[in-house]
C-alpha positions in Angstrom: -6.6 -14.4 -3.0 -8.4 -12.8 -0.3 -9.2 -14.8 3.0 -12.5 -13.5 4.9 -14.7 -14.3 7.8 -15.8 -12.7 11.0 -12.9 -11.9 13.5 -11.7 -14.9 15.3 -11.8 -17.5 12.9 -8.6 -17.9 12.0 -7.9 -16.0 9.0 -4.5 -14.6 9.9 -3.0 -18.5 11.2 -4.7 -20.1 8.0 -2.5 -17.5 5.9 0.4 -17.7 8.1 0.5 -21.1 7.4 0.0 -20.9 3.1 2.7 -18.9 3.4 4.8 -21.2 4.9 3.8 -24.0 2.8 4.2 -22.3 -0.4 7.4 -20.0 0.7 9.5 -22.8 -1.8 7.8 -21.7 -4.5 8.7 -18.2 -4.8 12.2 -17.3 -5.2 12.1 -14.2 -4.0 10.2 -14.4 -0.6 7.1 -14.1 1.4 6.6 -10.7 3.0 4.2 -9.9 5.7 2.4 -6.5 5.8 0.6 -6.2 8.7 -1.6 -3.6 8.5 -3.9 -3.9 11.7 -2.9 -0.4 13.6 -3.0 1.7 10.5 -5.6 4.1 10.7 -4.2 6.5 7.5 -4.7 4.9 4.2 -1.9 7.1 2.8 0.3 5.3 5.1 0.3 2.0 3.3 2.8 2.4 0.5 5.5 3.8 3.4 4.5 0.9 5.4 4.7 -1.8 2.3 8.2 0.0 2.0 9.2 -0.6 5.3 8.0 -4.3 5.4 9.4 -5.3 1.9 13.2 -3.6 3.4 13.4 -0.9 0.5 15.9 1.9 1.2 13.6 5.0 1.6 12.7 6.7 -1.6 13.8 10.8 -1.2 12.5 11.6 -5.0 10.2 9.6 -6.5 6.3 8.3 -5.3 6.0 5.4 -2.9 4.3 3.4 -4.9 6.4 4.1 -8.0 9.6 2.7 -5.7 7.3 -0.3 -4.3 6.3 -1.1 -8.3 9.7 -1.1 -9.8 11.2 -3.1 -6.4 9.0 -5.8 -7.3 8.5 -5.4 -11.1 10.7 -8.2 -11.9 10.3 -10.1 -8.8 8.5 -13.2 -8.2 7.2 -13.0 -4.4 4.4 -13.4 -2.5 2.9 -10.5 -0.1 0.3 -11.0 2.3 -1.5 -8.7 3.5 -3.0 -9.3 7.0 -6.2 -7.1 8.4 -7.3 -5.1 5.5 -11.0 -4.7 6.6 -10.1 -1.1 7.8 -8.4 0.1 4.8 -10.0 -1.8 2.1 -10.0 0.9 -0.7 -7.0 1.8 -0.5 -5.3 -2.0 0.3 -7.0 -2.9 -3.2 -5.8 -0.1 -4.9 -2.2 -0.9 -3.6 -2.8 -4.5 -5.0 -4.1 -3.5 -8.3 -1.1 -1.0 -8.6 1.0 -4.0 -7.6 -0.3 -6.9 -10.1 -0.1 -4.4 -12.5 3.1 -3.7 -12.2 4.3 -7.1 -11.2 3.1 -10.4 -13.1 4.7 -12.5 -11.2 4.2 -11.2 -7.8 1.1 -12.8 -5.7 -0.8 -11.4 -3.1 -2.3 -13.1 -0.3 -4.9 -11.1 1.5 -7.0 -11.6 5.1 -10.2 -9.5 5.8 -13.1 -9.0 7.2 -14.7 -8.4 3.3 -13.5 -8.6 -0.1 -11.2 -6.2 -2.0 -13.2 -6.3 -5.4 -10.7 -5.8 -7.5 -10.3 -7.5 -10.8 -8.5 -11.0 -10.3 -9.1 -11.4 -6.9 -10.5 -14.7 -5.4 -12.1 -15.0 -2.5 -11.9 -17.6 0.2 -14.3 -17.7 3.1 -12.7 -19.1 6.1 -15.4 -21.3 7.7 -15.0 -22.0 10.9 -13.3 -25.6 12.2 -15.8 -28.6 12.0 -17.4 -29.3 15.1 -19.0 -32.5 15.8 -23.5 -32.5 16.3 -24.3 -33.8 20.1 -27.2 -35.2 18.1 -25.1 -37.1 16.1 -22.1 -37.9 18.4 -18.8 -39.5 16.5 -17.8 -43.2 18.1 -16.5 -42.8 21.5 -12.8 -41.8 21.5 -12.8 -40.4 18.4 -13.7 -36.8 18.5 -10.6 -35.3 18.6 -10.6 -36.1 14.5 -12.7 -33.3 14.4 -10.1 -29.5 14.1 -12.6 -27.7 16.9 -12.5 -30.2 19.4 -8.9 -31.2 19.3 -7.8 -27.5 19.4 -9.8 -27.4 22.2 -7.8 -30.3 24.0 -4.7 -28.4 23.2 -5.4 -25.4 24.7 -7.0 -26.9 28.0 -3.8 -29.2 28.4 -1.9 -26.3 28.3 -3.9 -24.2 30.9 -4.6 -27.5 33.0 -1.9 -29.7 33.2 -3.0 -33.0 32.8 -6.0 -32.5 31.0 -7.4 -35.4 28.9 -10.5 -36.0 26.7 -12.0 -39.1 28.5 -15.4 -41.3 28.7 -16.7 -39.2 31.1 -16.1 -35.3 29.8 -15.9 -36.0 25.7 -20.1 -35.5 25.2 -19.5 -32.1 27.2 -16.6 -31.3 25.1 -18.6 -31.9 21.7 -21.4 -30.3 23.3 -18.9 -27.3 24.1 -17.5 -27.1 20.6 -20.4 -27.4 19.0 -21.6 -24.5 20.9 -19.1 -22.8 20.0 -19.8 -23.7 16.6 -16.1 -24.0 15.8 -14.7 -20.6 16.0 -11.1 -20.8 17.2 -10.7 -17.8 19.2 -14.3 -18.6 21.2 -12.7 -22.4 21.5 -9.2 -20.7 23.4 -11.4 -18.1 25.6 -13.3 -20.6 26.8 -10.9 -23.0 27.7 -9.1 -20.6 29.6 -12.5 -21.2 32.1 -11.3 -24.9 32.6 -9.1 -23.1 35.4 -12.3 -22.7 37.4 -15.2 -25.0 35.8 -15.3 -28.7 34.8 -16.1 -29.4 31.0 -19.4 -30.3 32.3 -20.6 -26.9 34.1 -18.6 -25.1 31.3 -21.0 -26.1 28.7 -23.8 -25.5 31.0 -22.9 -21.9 31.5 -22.3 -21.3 28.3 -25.1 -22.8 27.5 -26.7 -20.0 30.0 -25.2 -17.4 27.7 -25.9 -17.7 24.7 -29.4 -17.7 25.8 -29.5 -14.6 27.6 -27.1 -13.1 24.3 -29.9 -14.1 21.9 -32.9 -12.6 23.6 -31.0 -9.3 24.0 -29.1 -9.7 20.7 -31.2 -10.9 18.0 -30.1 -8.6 15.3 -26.4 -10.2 15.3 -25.6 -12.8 12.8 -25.1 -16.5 14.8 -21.6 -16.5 14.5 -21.1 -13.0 15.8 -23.2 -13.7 18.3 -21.4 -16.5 19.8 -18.0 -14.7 19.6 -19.7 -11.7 21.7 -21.3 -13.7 24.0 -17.1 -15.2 24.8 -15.7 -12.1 25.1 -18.7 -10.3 26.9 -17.8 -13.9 29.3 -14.3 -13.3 29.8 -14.6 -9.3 30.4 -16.7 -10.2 33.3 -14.8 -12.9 34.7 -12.1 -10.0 35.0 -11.7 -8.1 38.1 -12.8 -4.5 37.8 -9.1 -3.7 37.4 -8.6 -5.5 34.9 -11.9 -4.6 32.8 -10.4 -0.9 33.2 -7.1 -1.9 31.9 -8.1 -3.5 29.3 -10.2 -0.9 27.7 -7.6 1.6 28.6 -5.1 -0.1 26.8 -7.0 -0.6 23.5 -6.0 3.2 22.5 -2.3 1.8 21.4 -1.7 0.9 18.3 0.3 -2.2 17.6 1.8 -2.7 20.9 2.8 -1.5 24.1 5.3 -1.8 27.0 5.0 -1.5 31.1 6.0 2.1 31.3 3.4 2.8 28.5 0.5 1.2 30.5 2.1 3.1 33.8 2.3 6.1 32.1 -1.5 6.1 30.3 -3.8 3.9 32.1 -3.6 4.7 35.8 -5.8 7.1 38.1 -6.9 6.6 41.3 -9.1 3.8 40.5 -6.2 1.8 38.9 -3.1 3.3 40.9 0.6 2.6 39.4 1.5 0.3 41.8 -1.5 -2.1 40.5 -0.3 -2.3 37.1 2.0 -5.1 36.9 -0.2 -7.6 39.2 -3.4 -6.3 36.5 -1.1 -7.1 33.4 -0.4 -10.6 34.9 -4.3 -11.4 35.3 -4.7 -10.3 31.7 -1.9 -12.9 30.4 -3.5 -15.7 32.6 -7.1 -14.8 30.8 -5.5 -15.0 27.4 -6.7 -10.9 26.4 -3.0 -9.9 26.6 0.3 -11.7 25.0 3.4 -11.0 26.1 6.7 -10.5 23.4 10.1 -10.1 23.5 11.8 -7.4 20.9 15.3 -7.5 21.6 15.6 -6.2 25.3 12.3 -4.7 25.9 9.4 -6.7 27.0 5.9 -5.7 25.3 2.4 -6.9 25.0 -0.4 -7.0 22.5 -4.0 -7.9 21.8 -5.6 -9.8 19.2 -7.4 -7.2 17.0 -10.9 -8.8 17.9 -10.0 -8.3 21.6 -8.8 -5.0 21.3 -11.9 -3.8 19.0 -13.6 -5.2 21.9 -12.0 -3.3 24.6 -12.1 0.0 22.6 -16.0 -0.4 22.5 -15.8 -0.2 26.4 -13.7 2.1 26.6 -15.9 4.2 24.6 -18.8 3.3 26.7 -17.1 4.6 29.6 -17.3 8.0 27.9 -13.2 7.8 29.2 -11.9 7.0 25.5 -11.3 11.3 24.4 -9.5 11.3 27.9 -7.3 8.6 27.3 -6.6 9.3 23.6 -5.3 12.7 25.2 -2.9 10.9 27.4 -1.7 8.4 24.8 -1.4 11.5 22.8 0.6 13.3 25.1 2.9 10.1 26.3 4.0 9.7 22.7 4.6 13.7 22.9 7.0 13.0 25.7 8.9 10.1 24.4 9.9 12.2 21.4 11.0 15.4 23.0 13.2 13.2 25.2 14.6 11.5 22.2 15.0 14.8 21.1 17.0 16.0 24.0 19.0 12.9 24.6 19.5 11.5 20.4 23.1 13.3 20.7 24.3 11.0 23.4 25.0 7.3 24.4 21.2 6.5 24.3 20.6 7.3 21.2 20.7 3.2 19.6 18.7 2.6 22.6 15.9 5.7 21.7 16.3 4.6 18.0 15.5 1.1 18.6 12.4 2.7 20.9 10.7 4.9 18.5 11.1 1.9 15.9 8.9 -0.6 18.5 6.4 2.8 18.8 6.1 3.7 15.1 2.7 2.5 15.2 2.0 5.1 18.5 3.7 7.6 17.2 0.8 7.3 14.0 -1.7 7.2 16.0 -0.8 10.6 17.7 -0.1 11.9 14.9 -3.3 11.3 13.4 -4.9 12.1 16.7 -4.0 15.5 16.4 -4.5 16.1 13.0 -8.2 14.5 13.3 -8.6 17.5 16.2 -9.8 20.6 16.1 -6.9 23.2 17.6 -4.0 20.2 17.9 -2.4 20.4 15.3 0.5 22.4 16.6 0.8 19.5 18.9 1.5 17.4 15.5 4.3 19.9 14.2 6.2 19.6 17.6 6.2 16.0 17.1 7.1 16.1 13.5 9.5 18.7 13.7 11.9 16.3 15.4 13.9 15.1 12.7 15.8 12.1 13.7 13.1 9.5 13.2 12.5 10.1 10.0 16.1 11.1 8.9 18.0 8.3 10.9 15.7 5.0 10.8 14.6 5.9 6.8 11.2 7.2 7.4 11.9 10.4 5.3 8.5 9.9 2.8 6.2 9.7 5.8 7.9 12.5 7.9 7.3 15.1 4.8 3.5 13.7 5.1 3.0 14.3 8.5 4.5 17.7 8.1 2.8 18.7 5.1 -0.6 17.9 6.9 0.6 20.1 10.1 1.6 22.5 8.7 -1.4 23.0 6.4 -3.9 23.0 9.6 -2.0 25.5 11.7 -0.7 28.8 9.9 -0.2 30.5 12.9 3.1 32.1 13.9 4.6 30.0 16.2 7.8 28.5 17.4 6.8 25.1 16.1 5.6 25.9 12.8 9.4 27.3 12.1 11.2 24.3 13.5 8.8 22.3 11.3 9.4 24.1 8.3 12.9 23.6 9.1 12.5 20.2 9.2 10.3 20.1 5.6 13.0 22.1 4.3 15.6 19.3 5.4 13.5 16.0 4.5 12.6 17.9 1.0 16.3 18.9 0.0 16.8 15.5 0.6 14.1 14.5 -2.1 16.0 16.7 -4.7 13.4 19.6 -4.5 16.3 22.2 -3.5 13.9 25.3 -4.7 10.7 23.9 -2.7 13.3 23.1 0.2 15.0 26.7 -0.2 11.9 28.3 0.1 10.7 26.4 3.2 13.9 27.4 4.4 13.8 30.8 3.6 10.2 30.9 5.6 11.5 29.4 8.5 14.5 32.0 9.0 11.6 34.7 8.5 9.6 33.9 10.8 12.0 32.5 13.8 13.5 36.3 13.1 10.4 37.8 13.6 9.4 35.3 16.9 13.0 36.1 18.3 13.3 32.4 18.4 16.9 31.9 18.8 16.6 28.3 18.8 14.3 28.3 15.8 16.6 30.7 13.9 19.7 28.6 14.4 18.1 25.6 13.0 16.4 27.3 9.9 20.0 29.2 8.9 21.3 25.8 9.3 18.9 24.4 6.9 19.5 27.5 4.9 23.3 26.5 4.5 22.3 23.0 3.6 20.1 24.0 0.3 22.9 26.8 -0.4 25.1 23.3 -1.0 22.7 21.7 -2.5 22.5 24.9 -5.0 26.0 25.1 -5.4 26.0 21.3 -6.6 23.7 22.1 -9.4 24.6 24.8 -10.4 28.2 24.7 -10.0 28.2 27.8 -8.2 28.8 29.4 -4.4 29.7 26.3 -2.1 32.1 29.1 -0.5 28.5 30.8 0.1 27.6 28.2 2.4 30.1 28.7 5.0 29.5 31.7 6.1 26.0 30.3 7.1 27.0 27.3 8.7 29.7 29.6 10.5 26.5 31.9 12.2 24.3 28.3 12.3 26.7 27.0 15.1 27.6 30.4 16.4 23.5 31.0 17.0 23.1 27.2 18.5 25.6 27.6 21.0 23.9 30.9 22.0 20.6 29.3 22.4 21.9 26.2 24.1 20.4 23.8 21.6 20.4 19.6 22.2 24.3 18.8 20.8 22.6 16.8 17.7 21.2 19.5 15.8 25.1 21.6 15.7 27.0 18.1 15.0 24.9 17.8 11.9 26.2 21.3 10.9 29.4 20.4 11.5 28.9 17.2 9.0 27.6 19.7 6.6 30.5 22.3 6.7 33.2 20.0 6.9 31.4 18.4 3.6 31.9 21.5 1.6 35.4 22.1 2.8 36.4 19.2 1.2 34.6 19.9 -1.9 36.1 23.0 -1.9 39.5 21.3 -1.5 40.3 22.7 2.1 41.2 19.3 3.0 43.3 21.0 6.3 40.4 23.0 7.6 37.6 20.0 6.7 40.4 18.1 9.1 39.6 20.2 11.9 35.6 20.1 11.7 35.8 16.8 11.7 38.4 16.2 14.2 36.2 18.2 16.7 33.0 16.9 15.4 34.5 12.8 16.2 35.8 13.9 20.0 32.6 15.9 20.7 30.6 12.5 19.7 32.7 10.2 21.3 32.8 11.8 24.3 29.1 11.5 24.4 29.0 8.1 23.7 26.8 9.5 20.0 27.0 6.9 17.2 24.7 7.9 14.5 26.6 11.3 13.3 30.2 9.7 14.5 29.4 7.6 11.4 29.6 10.9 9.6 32.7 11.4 11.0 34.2 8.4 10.1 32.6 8.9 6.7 34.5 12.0 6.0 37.8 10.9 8.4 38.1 8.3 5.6 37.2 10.8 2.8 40.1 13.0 3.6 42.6 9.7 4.2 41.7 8.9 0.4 42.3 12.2 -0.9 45.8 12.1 1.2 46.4 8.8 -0.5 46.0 6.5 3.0 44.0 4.0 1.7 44.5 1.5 3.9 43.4 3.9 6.8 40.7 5.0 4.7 39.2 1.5 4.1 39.5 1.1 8.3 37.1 4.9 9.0 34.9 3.8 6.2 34.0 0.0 6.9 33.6 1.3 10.5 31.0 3.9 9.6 29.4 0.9 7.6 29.1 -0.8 10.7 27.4 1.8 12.6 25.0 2.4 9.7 24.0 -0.9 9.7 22.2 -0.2 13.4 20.0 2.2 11.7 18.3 2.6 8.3 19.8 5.5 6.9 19.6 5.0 3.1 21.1 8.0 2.4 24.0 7.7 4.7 24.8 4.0 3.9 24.5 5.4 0.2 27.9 7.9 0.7 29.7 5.8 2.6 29.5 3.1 0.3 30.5 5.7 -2.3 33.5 6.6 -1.3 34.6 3.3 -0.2 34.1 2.1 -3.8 36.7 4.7 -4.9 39.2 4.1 -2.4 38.9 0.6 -3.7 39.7 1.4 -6.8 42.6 3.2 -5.1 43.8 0.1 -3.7 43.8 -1.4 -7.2 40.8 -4.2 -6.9 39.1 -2.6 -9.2 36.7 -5.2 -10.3 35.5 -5.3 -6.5 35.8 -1.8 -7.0 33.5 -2.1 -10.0 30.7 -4.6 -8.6 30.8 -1.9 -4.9 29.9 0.7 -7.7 27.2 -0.8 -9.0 25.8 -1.8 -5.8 26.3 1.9 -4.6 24.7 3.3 -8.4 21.4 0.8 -7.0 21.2 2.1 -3.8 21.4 6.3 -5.6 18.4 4.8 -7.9 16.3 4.4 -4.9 17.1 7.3 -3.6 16.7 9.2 -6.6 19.1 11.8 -6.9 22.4 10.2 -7.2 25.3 11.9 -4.8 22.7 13.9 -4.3 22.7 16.0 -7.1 26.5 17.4 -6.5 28.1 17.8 -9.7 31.3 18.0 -7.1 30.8 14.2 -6.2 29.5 13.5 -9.1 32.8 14.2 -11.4 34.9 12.4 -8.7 32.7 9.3 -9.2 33.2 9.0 -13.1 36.9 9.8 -12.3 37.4 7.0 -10.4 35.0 4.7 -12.6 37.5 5.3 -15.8 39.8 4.5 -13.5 38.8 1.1 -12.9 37.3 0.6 -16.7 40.7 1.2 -18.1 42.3 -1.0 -15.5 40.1 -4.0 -16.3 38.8 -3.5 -19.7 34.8 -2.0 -20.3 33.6 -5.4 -20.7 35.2 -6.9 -17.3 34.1 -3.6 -15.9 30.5 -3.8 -17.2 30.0 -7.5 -15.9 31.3 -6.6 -12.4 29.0 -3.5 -12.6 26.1 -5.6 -13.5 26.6 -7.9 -10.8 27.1 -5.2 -8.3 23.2 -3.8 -9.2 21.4 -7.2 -8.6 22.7 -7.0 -5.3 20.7 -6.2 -2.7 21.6 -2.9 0.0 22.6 -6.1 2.7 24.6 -7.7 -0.5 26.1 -4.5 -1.3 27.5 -3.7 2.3 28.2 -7.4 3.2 31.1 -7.3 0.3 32.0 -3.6 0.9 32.5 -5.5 4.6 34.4 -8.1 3.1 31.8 -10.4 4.8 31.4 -13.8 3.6 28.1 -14.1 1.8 27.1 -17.4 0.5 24.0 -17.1 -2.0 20.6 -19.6 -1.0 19.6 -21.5 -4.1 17.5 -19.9 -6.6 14.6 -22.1 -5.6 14.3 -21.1 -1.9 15.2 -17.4 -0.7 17.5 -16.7 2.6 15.8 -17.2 6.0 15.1 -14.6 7.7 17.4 -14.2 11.1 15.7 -15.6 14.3 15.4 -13.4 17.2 17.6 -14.4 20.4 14.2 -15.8 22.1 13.1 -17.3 18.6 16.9 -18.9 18.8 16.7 -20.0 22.9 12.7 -21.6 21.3 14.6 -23.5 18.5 16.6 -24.9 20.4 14.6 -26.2 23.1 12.5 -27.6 20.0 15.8 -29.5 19.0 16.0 -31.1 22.4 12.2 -32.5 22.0 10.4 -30.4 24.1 6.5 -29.7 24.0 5.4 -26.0 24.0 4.2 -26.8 27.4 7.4 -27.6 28.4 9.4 -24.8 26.3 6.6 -22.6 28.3 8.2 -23.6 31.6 11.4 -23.4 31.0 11.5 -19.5 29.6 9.2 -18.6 32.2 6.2 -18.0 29.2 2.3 -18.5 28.7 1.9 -22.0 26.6 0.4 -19.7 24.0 3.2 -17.2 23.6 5.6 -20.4 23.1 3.5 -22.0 20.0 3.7 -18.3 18.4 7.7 -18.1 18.5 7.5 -21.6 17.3 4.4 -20.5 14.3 7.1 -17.7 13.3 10.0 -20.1 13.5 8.0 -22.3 11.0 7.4 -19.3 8.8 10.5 -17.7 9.0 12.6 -21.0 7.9 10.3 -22.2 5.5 9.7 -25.4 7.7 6.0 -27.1 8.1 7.4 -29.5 11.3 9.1 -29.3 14.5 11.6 -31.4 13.1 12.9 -29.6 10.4 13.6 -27.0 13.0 15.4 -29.7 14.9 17.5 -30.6 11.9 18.2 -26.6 11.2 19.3 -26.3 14.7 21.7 -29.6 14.3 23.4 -27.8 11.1 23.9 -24.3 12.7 25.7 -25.9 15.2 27.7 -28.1 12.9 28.5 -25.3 10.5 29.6 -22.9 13.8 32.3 -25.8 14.7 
């Protein structure tokens, strides 16, 4: 079903809220895709990965992992802001429906998919009662637009009541507004200034001067510009400027951001923060909390709006630049810095700007001469390797690298990086040529730098080889050996030679060289240790653990590797969380549980399905896994063995490491999936609902706009499955009991 309407009416809340009310009814979930910042159509599988928590698919097609995720699930997706990307959203849910009878997609845009099956819903707009034909005094608030517009004034003036004297001027108001819900909250933000009455009459003044100069809008249009065109001039000229300026982010933005890209002389740093508040008080801005960063946002129709002006200005190629160039920054930095005790704080940031970093991306692809801007940025590999974004890294680069075929520094660290994110995929001979490219041409630059990183990369796919074809892992060594030699010449950020190391001290255990794997990795764990580095110390504990196994110290095995689990679980590493889990599954069987050992293995045989090329394609790990499996069949029995094994690939990646944690997991019901995790402010909301208190209230006491406190309580609703305040109250009451 696919919900339309002009922007404002409501067609995101109206879907937010079937959701809710029909989460029971699918076993499996509701998922939200929100697709509003997207610009690149071929970025909606990745982002329907992301959203619907599959581990990142190295091998096979996007939608080929989305179809078989959901082929025998029974789920609802919906879809929000498709207007955009309309081709491509219906071919994704045709694909989808195909693929998955008992999935159900829930849709909201501007205009209908037109694919076959679909039904479309036009939102209307919420009754509004006729002046002409008043309702009986004290009874207008029966009618959806007039008493959302007593909950919003309430909220922006204390107090506020619908009375005798001010209800015609409200229905007047409301029907002026002929119901639209976001024209109903601008315009009660007025009520700070204006009485009902000289509201309506202004308005009234508007939409007058908006029809003589606008007659070839549709009504409904109309009225929603004349609002906005209302509240952009009750903004000081500051704020007019900032919020144009701030309609080139996709998604959302923070302080620094704002600092960083919006200021000149006319809107100096120091005027930023005072700007932003003016915003909030007008309603164009929200402000949220992610974790321990504070951000804001705009409703698309208010951004839209402030990216006409901007354009107006003839400032918008100027600013794109800058946006361009901030997200340039932030990723250099994080490429300095990953290899040190930032590095879950930088992860976390570049998660919170995915939707920036697109939009530069696609910037400088859309741009004649930047594209070698986009293979600087896309050259970094720890976004895409460490938080699971492998699929859309390789897209980025491909793109890149196909615009700019120029020698340059940045082509060879970007085939470098191809070379990595494709060996990962299982293409070793696409990814050995790539590599072989990059060595070329960083030789021929005299790019130390570059050269380091490309013989790295070169080592990698010789390993990669050798697990094929059963052949030359001791050929690898020698490369990794001149890899770090050449980084520590060119003085290269710590990451990129601690990932060697991982690699090296990989094939020395393969190799059986379990003393000199020992000393990689005891250098490689105090070099990240000692810079505070968590991603690649999981490495370390990976292969600590590895080489505790092979010595026959399980026990001390089971400690490195349920630690590396635990750092793992800050990122999205797929293929990271994949080997660790591994291993741990034989050192269980090591230990003797071998059903556990047998359910871990099937969880850990899911997770390699996803990936695609299971252990990577090393016939090395490979025959250690079926060692250890017949272990644990003849220890059990094949049938006992087979059940466990079964069980262990329904589980889900969470499922799988929650038992490999020995974490207590208690299954939901079939009938109603697991709630998602509240945030910390969702929690302090939920709690403050428990106690009785309004959103007005809850908006006073966390030091929030009334508005921002009904959306954590909207997602609260959503999240738990919950269609009243209190059900949350009674949710809150049972946490607490279960936590005593």
């Amino acid at each position: 079903m696919t919900l339309t309407g002009i922007g404002g009416v409501g067609k995101t809340r109206l879907a937010f809220r079937v959701a809710r009310e029909l989460r029971r009814a699918f076993p499996d979930g509701v998922c939200l895709v929100e697709l509003a910042s997207l610009k690149d159509p071929a970025l909606l599988p990745p982002t329907l990965i992301d959203a619907l928590g599959i581990p990142e698919p190295s091998a096979r097609p996007s939608m080929t992992a989305v179809c078989d995720h959901l082929r025998e699930r029974r789920m609802l997706l919906l879809l929000d802001n498709c207007e955009h990307l309309v081709e491509a959203a219906a071919d994704l849910a045709d694909q989808v429906l195909r693929a998955a009878p008992d999935v159900r997609i829930l849709a909201t845009s501007r205009q209908a998919l037109r694919i076959a099956g679909e039904h479309v819903y036009p939102v209307p707009p919420l009754p509004a009662p006729d002046p002409e034909d008043p309702p009986e005094p004290g009874t207008a608030t029966q009618y959806p637009s007039v008493a959302l517009f007593a909950e919003r004034s309430v909220a922006v003036v204390p107090g506020f009541a619908l009375t005798p004297d001010n209800e015609a001027a409200v229905i007047r108001l409301c029907h002026r507004l002929e119901g639209i819900p976001l024209a109903i909250e601008l315009a009660s933000v007025r009520l700070r200034v204006l009485a009902v009455d000289e509201l309506a009459n202004r308005l009234d003044d508007r939409f007058q001067l908006l029809r003589e100069g606008s007659r070839n809008l549709p009504e409904r249009h109309q009225t929603l510009q004349a609002l906005i065109d209302w509240s952009h001039n009750l903004c000081s000229p500051a704020e007019q400027a900032l919020w144009a300026r701030a309609s080139v982010f996709a998604g959302g933005f923070g302080m620094d951001a704002l600092e960083r890209v919006c200021t000149d002389d006319t809107l100096p740093t120091h005027a930023v923060i005072d700007t932003v508040a003016g915003l909030l008080d007008k309603s164009i801005f929200i402000r949220e909390e992610q974790g321990k960063y504070v951000r804001f946002r705009m409703l698309e129709t208010i951004r839209t709006y402030g990216q006409a002006r901007l354009a107006e200005s003839g400032d918008e190629p100027a600013l794109m630049r800058r946006h361009r160039d901030w997200c340039l920054r932030l990723v250099e930095t994080v490429d300095e810095e990953w290899g040190g005790d930032k590095q879950q704080d930088w992860a976390s940031r570049l998660e919170l700007e995915h939707a920036n970093l697109r939009r530069a991306l696609d910037y400088c692809l859309s741009r004649p001469g930047e594209a070698r801007v986009a293979l600087r940025m896309a050259a970094v590999p720890w976004f895409w390797m460490a938080m699971g974004y492998v699929t859309e890294g390789k897209l980025w680069l491909d793109r890149a690298l196909a615009l700019d075929q120029e020698p340059s520094r940045e082509r060879a660290w970007a085939l470098a990086t191809a070379s990595y994110i494709t060996m990962t995929q299982g293409d070793e001979p696409t990814a050995t040529a790539l590599a072989e490219e990059a060595r070329s041409l960083a030789a021929r630059l005299g790019d130390r730098a570059a050269l380091a990183y490309a013989t790295h990369v070169l080592a990698l796919c010789h390993c990669l080889r050798a697990g094929l074809a059963e052949a030359d892992l001791p050929g690898a060594v020698p490369l990794f050996a001149e890899a770090l030699q050449r980084y520590a010449d060119a003085e290269v950020p710590a990451a990129y030679p601690n990932f060697a190391r991982i690699e090296l001290a990989s094939v020395h255990i393969l190799l059986g060289e379990a003393d000199k794997a020992a000393e990689v990795v005891d250098d490689l764990f105090r070099r990240c240790q000692a810079a505070g580095e968590r991603w690649q110390l999981s490495y370390a504990l990976w292969e600590r653990g590895f080489l505790k196994l092979i010595r026959g110290e399980v026990d001390a095995a089971e400690s490195d590797l349920c630690e590396a689990l635990r750092i793992k679980r800050s990122f999205h590493d797929t293929l990271g969380l994949a080997l660790v889990l591994e291993v741990l599954a034989w050192t269980t069987v090591a230990k003797g549980e071998a059903e556990r050992a047998a359910t871990l293995l099937g969880g850990t045989a899911a997770l390699w399905k996803t990936i695609g090329a299971p252990l990577v394609g090393s016939t090395h790990m490979i025959a250690r896994r079926e060692q250890f499996e017949k272990a644990a069949r003849e220890k059990i029995g094949k049938a006992a063995f087979d059940a466990a094994f079964g069980r262990g690939r329904a589980l889900t990646a969470e499922e799988t490491l929650a038992l490999a944690l020995r974490e207590r997991v208690q299954p939901a019901p079939e009938t109603q999936p697991p709630a998602p995790a509240l945030s910390r402010r969702e929690r302090e909301v939920a709690d403050l609902v428990s106690e009785g208190m309004s959103n007005k209230e809850i908006a006073a006491r966390l030091v929030i706009s009334p508005r921002t406190a009904e959306g954590h309580v909207e997602k609260i609703l959503t999240k738990l499955g919950f269609a009243t305040r209190t059900q949350i109250a009674s949710w809150v009451v049972q946490q607490q009991a279960d936590r005593t």
